[in-house]
ZABALO-978654 format. One record per residue: x, y, z of N, C-alpha, C in turn; chain; residue in three letters. Coordinates in nm, 2 decimals. Atoms other than C-alpha are relative to their C-alpha. Last residue first. Example, Ala and Ser with C-alpha at 12.3 -4.5 7.8 and 13.67 -1.06 7.14 Angstrom:
BEGIN
<<-0.09; -0.11; 0.00>; <1.37; -0.11; 0.71>; <-0.08; 0.11; 0.08>; A; SER>
<<0.09; -0.12; 0.00>; <1.23; -0.45; 0.78>; <0.09; 0.12; 0.00>; A; ALA>
//
This chain:
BEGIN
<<-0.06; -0.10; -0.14>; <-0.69; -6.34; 16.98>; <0.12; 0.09; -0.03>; A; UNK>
<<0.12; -0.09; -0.03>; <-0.89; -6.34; 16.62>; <0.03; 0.01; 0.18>; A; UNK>
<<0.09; -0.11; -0.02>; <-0.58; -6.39; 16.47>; <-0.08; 0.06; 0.06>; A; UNK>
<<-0.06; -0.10; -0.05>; <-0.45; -6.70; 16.63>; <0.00; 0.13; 0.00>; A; UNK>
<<0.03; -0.01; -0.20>; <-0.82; -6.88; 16.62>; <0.15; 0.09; 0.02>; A; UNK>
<<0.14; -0.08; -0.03>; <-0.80; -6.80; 16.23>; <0.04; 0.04; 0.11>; A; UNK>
<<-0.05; -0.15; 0.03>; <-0.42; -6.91; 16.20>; <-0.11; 0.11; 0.03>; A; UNK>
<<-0.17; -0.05; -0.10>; <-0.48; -7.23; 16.34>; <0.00; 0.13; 0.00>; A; UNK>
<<0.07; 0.02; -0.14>; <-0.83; -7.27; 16.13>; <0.10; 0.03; 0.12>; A; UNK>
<<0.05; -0.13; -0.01>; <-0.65; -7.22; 15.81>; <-0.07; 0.02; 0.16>; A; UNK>
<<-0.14; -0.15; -0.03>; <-0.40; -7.45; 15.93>; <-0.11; 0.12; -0.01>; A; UNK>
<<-0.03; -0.01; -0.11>; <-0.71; -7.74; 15.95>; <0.13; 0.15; 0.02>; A; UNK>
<<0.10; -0.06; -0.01>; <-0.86; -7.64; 15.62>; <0.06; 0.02; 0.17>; A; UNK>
<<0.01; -0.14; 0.00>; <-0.53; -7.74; 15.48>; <-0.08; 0.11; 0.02>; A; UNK>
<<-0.10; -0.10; -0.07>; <-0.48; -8.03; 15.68>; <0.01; 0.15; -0.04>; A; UNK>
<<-0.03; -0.03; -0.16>; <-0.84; -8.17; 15.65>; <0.12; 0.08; 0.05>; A; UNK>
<<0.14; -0.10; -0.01>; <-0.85; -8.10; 15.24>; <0.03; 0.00; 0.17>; A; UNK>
<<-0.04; -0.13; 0.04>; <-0.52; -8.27; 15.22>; <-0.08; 0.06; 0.03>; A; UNK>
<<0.00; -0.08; 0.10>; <-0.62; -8.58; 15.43>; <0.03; 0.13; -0.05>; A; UNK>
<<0.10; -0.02; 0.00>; <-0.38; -8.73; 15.67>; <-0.07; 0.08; -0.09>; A; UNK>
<<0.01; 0.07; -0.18>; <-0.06; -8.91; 15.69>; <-0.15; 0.03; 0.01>; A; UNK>
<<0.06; -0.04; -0.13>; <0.00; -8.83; 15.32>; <-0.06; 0.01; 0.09>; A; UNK>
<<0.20; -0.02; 0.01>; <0.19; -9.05; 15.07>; <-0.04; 0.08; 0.15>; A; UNK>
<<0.07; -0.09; 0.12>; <0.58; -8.97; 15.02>; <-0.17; -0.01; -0.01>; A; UNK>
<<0.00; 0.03; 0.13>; <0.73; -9.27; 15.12>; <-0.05; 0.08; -0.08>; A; UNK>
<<-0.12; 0.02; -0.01>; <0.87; -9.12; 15.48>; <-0.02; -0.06; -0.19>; A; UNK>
<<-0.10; 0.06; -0.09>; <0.55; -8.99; 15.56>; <0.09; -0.04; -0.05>; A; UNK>
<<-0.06; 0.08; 0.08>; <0.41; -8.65; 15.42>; <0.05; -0.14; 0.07>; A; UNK>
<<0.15; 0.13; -0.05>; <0.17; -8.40; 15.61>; <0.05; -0.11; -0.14>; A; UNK>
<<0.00; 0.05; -0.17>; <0.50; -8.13; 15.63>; <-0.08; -0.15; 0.04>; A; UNK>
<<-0.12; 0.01; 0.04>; <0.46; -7.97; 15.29>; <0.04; -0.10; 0.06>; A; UNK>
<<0.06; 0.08; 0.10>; <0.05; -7.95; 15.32>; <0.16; -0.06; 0.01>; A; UNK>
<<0.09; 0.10; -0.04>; <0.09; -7.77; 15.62>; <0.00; -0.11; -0.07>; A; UNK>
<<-0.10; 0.04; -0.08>; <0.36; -7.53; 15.49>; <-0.06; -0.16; 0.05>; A; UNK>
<<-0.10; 0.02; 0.06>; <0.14; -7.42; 15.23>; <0.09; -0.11; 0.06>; A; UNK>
<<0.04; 0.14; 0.09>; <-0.15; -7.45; 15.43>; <0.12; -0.03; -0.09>; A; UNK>
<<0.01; 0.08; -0.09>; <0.03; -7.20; 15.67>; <-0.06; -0.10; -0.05>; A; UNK>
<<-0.13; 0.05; -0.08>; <0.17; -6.96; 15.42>; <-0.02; -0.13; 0.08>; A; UNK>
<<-0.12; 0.08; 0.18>; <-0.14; -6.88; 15.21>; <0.10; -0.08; 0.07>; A; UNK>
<<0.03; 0.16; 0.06>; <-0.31; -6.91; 15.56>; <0.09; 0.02; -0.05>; A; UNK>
<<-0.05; 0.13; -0.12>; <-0.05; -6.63; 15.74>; <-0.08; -0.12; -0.06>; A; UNK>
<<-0.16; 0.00; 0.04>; <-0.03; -6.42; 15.38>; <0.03; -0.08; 0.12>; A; UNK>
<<0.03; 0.07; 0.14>; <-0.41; -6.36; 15.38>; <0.14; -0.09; 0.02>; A; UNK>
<<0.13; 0.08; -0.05>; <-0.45; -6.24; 15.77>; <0.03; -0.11; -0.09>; A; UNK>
<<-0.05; 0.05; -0.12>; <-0.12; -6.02; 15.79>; <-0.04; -0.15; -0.05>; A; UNK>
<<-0.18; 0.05; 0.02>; <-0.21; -5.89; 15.41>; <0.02; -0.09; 0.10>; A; UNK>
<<0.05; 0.11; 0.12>; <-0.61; -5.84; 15.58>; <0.13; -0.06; -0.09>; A; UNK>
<<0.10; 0.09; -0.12>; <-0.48; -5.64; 15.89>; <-0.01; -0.10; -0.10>; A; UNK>
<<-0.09; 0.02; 0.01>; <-0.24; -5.41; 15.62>; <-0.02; -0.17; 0.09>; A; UNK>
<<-0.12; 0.07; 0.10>; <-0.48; -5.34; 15.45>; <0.07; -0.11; 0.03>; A; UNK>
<<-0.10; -0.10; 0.10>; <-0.70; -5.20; 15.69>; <0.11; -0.09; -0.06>; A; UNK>
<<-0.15; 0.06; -0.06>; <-0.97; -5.41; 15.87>; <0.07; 0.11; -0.11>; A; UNK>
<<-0.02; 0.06; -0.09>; <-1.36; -5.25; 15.91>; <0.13; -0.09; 0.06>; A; UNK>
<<0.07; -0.06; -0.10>; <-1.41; -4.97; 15.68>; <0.06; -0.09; 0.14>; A; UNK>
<<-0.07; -0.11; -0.02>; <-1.33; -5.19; 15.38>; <-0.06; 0.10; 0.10>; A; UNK>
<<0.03; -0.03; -0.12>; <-1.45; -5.54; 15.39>; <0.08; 0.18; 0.07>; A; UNK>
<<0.14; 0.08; -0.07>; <-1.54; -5.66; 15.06>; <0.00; 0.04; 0.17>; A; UNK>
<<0.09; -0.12; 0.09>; <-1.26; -5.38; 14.89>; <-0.15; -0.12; 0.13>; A; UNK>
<<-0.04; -0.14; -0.08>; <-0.99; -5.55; 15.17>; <-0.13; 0.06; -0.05>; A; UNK>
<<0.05; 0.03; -0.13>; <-1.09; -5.93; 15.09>; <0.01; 0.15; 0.05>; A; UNK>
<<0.22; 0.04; 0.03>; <-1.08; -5.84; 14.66>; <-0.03; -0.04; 0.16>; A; UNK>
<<0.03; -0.08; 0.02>; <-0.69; -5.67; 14.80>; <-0.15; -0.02; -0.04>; A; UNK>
<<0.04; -0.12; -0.11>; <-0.60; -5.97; 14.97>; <-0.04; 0.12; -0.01>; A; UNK>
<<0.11; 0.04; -0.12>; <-0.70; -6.22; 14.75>; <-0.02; 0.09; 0.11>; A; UNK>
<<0.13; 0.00; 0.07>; <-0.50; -6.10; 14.44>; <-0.10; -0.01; 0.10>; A; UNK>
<<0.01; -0.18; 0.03>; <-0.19; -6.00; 14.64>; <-0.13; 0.02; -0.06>; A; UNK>
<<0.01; -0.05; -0.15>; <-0.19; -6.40; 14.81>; <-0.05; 0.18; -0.01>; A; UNK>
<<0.16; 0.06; -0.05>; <-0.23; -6.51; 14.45>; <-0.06; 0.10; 0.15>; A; UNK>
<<0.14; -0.09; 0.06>; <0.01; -6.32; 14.30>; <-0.11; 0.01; 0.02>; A; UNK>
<<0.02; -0.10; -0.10>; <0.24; -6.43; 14.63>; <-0.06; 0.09; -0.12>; A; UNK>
<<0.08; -0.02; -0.10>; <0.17; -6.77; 14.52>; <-0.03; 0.13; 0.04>; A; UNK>
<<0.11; 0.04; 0.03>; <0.30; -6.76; 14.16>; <-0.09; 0.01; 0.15>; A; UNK>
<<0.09; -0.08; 0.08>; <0.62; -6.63; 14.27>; <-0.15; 0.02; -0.03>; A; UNK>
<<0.01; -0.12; -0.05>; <0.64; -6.86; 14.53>; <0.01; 0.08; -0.04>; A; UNK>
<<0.13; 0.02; -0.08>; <0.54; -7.17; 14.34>; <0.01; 0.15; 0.10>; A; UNK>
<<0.15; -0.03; 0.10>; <0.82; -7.02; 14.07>; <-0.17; -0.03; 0.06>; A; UNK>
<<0.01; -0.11; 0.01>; <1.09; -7.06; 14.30>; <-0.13; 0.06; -0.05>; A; UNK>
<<-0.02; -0.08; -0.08>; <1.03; -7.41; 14.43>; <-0.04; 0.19; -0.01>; A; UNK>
<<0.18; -0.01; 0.00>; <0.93; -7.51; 14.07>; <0.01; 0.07; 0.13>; A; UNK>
<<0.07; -0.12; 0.08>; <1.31; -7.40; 14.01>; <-0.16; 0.01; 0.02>; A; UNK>
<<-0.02; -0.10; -0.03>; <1.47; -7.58; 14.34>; <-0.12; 0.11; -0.12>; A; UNK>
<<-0.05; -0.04; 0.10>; <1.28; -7.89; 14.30>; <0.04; 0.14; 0.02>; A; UNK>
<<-0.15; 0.05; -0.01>; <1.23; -8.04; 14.62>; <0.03; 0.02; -0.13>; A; UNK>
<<-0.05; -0.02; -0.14>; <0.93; -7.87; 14.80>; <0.16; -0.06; -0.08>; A; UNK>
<<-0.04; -0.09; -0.05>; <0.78; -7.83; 14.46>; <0.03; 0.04; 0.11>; A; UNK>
<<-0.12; -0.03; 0.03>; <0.83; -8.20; 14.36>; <-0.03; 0.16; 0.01>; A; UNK>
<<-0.15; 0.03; -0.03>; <0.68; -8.29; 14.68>; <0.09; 0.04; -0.06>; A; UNK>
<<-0.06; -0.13; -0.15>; <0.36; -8.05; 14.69>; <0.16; -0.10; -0.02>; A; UNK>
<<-0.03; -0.12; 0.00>; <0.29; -8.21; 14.33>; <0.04; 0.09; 0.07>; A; UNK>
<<-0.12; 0.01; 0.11>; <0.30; -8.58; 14.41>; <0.11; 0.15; -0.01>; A; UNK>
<<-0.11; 0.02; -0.09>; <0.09; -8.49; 14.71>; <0.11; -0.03; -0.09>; A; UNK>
<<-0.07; -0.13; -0.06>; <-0.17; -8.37; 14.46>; <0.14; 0.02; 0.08>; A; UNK>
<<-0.07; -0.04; 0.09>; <-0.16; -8.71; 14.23>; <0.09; 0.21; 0.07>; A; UNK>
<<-0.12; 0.00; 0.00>; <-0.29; -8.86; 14.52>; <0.11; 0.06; -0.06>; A; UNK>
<<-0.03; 0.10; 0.10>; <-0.61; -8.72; 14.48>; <0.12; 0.02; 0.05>; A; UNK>
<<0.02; 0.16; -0.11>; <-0.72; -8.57; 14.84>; <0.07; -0.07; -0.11>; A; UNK>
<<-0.13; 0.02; -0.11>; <-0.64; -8.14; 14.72>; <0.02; -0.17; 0.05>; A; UNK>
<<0.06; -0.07; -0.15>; <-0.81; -8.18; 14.39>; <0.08; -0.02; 0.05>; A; UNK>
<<-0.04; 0.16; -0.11>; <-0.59; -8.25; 14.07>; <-0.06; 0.04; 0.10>; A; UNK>
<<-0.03; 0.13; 0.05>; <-0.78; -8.11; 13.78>; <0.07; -0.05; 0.08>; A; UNK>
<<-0.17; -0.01; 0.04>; <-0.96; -7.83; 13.95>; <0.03; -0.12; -0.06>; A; UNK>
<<-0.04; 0.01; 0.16>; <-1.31; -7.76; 13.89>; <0.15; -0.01; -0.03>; A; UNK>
<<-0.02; 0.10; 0.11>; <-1.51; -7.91; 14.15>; <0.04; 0.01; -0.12>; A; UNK>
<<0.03; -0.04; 0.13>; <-1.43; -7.66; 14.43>; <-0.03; -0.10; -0.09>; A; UNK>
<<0.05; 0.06; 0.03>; <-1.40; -7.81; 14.78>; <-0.09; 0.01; -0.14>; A; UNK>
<<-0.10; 0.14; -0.03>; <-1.05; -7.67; 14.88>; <-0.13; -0.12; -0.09>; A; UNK>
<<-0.05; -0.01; 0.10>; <-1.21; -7.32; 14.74>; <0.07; -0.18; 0.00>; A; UNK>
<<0.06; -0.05; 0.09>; <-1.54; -7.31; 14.95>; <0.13; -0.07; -0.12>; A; UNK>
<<0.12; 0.02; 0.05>; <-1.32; -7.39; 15.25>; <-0.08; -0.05; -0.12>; A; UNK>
<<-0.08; 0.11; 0.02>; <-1.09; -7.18; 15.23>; <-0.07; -0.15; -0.02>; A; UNK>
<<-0.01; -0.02; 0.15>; <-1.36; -6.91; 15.15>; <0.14; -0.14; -0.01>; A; UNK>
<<0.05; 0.05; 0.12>; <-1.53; -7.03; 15.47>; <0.03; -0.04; -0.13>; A; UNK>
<<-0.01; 0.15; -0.04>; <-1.18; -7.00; 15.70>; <-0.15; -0.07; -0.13>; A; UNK>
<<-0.04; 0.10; 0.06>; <-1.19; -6.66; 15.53>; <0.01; -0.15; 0.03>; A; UNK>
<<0.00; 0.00; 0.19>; <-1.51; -6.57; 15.58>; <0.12; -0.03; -0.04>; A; UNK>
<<0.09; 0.08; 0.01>; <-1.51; -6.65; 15.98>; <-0.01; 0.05; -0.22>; A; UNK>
<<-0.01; 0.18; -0.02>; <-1.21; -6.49; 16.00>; <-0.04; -0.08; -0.01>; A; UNK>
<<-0.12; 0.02; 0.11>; <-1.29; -6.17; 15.85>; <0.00; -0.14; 0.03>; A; UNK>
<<-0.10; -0.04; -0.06>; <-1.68; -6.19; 16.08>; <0.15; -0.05; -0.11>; A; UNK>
<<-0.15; 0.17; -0.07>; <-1.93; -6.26; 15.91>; <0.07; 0.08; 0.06>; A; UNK>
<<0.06; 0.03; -0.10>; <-2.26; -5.95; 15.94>; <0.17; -0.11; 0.03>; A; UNK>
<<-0.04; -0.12; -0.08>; <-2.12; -5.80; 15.61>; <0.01; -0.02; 0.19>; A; UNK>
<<0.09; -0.08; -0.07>; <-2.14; -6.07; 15.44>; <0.04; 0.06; 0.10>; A; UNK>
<<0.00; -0.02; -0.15>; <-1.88; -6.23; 15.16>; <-0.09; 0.14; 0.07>; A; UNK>
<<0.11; 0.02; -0.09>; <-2.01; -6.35; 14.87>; <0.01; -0.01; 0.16>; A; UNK>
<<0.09; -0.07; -0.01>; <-1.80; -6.16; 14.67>; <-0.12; -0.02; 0.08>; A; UNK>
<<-0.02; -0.08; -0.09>; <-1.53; -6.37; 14.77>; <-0.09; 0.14; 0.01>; A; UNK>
<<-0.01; 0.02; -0.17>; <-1.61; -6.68; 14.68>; <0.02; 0.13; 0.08>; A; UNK>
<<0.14; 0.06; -0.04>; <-1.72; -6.59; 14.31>; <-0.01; 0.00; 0.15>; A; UNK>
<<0.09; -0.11; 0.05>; <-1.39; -6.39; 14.26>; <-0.15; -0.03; 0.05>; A; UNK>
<<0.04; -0.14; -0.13>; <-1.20; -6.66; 14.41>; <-0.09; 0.05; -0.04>; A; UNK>
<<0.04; 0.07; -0.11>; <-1.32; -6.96; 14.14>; <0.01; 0.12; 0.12>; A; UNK>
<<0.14; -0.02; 0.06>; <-1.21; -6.79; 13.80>; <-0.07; -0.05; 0.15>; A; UNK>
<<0.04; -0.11; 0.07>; <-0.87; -6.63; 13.89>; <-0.16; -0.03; 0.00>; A; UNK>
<<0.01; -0.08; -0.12>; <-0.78; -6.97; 14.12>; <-0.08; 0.15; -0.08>; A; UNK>
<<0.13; 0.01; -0.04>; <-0.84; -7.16; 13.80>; <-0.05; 0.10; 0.14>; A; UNK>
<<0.11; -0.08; 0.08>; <-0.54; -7.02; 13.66>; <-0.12; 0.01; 0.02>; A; UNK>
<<0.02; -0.20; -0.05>; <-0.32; -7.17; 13.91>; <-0.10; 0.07; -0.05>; A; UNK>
<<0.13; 0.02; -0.02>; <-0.46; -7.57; 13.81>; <0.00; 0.22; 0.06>; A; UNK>
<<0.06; -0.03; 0.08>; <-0.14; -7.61; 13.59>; <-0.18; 0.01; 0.02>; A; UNK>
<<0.05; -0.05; -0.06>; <0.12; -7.59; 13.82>; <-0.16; 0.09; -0.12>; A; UNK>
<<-0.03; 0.01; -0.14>; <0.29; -7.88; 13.78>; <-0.11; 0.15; 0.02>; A; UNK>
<<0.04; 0.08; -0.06>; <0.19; -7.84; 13.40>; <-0.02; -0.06; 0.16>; A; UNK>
<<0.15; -0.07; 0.02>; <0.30; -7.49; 13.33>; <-0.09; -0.11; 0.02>; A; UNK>
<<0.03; -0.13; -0.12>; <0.67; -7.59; 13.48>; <-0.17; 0.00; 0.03>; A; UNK>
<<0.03; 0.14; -0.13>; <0.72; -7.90; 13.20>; <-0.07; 0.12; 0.12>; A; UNK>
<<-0.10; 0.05; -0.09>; <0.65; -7.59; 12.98>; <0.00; -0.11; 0.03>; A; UNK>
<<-0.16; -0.04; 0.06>; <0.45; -7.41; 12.72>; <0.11; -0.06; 0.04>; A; UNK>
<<-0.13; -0.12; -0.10>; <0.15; -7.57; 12.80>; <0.12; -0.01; -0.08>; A; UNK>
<<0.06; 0.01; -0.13>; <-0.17; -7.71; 12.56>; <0.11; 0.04; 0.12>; A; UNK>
<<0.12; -0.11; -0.02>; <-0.09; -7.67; 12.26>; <-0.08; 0.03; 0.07>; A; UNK>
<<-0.02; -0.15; 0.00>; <0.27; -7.75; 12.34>; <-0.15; 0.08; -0.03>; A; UNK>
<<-0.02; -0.07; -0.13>; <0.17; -8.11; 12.43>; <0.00; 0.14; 0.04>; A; UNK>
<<0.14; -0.03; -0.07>; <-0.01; -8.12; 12.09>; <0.02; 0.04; 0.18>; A; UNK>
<<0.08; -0.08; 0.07>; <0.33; -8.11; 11.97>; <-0.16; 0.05; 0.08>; A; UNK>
<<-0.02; -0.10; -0.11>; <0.43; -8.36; 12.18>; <0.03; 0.13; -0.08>; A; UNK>
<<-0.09; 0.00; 0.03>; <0.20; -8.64; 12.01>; <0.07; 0.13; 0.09>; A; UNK>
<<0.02; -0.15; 0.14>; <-0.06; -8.72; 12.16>; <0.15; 0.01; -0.02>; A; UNK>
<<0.05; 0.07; 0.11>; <-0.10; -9.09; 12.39>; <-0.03; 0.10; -0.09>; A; UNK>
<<0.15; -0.05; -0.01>; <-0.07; -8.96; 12.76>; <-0.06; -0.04; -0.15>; A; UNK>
<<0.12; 0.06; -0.13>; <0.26; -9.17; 12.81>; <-0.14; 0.07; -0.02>; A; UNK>
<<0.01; 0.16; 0.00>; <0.38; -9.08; 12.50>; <-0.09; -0.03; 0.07>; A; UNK>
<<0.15; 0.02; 0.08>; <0.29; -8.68; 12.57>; <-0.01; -0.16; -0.06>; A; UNK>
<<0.12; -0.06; -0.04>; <0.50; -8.71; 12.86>; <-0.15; -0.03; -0.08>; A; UNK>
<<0.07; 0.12; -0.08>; <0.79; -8.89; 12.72>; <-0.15; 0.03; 0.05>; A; UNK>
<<0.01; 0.14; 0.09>; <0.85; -8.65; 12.45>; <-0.05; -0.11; 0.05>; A; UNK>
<<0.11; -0.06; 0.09>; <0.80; -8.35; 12.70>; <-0.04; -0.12; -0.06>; A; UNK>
<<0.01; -0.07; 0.12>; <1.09; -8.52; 12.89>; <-0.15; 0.02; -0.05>; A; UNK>
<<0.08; -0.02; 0.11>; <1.13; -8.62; 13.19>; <0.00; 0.06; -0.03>; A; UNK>
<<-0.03; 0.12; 0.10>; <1.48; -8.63; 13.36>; <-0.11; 0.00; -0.09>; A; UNK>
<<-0.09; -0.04; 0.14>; <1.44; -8.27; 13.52>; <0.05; -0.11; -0.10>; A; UNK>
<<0.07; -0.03; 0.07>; <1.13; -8.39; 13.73>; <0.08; 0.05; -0.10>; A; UNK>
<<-0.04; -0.09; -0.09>; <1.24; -8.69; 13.85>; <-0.02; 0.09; -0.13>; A; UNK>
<<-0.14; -0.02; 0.01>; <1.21; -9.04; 13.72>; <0.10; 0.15; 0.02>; A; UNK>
<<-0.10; 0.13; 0.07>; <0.93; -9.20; 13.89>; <0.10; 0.04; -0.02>; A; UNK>
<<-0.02; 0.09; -0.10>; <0.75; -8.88; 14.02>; <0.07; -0.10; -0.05>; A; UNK>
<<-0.12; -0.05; -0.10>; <0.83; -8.69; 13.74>; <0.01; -0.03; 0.14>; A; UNK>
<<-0.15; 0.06; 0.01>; <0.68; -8.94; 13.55>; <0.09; 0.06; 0.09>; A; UNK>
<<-0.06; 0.15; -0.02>; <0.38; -9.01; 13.74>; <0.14; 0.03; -0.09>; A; UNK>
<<0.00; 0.05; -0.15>; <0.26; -8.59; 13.75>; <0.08; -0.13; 0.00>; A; UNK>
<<-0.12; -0.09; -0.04>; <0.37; -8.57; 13.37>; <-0.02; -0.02; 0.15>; A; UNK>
<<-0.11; 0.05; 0.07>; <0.08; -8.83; 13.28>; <0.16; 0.05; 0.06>; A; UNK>
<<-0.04; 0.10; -0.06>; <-0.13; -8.67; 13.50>; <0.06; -0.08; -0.06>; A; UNK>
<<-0.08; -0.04; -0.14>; <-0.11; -8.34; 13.35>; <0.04; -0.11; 0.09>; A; UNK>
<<-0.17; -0.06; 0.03>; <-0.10; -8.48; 13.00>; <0.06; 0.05; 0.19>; A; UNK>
<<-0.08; 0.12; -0.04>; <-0.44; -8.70; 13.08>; <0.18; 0.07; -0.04>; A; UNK>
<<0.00; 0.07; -0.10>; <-0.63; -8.40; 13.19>; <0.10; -0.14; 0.00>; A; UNK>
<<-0.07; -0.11; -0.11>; <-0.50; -8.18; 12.90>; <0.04; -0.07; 0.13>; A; UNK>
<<-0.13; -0.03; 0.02>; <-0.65; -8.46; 12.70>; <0.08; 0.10; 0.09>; A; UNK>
<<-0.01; 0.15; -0.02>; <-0.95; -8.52; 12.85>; <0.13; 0.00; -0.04>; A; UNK>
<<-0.03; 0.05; -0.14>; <-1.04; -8.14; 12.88>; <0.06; -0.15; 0.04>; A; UNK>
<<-0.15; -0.10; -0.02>; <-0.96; -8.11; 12.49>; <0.00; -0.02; 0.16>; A; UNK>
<<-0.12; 0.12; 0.09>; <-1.23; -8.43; 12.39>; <0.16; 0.13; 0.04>; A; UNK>
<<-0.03; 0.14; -0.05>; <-1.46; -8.28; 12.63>; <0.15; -0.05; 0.00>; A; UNK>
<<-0.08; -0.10; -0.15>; <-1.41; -7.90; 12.44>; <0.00; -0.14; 0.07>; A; UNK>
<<-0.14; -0.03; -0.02>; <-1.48; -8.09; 12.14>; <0.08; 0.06; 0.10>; A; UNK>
<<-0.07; 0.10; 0.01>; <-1.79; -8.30; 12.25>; <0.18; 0.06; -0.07>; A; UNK>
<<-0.02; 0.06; -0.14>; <-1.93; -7.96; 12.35>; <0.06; -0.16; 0.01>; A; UNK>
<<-0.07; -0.09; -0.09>; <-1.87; -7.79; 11.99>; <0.03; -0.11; 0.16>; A; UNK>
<<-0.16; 0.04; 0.07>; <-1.99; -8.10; 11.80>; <0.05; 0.11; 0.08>; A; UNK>
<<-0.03; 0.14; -0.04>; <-2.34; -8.07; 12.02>; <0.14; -0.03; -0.03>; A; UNK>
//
């Protein structure tokens, strides 16, 4: 019982540090806040910030990790009978409507995050590092699930046009103050679905 009220009491924290940091670097941008401000606004000291990320960086992109424990599940349960397309448009899917991330794709706080990595050069760099682990992680557990019937190189093409096209999707689905025109979940289920129908002609 004291075990599961301390892991609570650490998800609640974490949760109020990432969105704490989300609003300031929105407000005052994301190389003006500071750590110090961060853990203010979430109410720990900034210390405790560090025991919990190493960075301002490891915050912005502090739901990556989850991808490791969420694909794995989604993609073993792919059947032999689906068709690629039709499994990944599922596994997109599947992952958009996960319930274990801390900012889902519809919370506002997400579109926070696609802006300051469209307009911070370093998170810039580091979202596409970090993506194309993802994109290398997905496409080789999609090759072993369907080996015999696409080659490598078919399934790379396949993985690397979503990753790419919800990326871009989500980048794009902004209006002029920064809130998005239509839902996140709808546009980045809808790219995946673009790229499906252009693959499968």
């Amino acid at each position: 019982m004291a075990e599961g009220l301390r892991e609570q009491k650490k998800r609640q924290t974490r949760q109020a540090l990432i969105e704490a940091a989300l609003r300031l670097f929105d407000a005052q941008g994301y190389d003006t806040a500071t750590v110090t401000e961060i853990a203010a606004a979430a109410g720990v000291s900034p210390a405790t910030f560090f025991n919990y990320f190493a960075s301002k960086e490891e915050v912005v992109f502090a739901d990556q990790h989850l991808f490791a424990e969420v694909l794995p599940g989604v993609l073993t349960s792919a059947d032999p009978a689906e068709s690629i397309g039709g499994f990944m448009l599922r596994a997109v899917r599947e992952l958009a409507a996960a319930g274990v991330w801390n900012i889902p794709l519809d919370d506002p706080l997400a579109a926070i995050r696609v802006r300051l990595i469209q307009s911070v050069p370093s998170l810039r760099a580091a979202f596409l590092l970090r993506n194309a682990y993802l994109v290398d992680g997905w496409t080789r557990a999609a090759h072993e699930s369907y080996a015999g019937r696409a080659g490598l190189d078919e399934i790379a093409t396949l993985v690397g046009a979503i990753a790419g096209g919800i990326a871009n999707a989500l980048q794009v689905n902004a209006t002029a103050d920064g809130r998005p025109r239509r839902s996140e979940t709808e546009v980045a289920v809808g790219a995946a679905e673009l790229v499906v129908r252009g693959f499968a002609v």
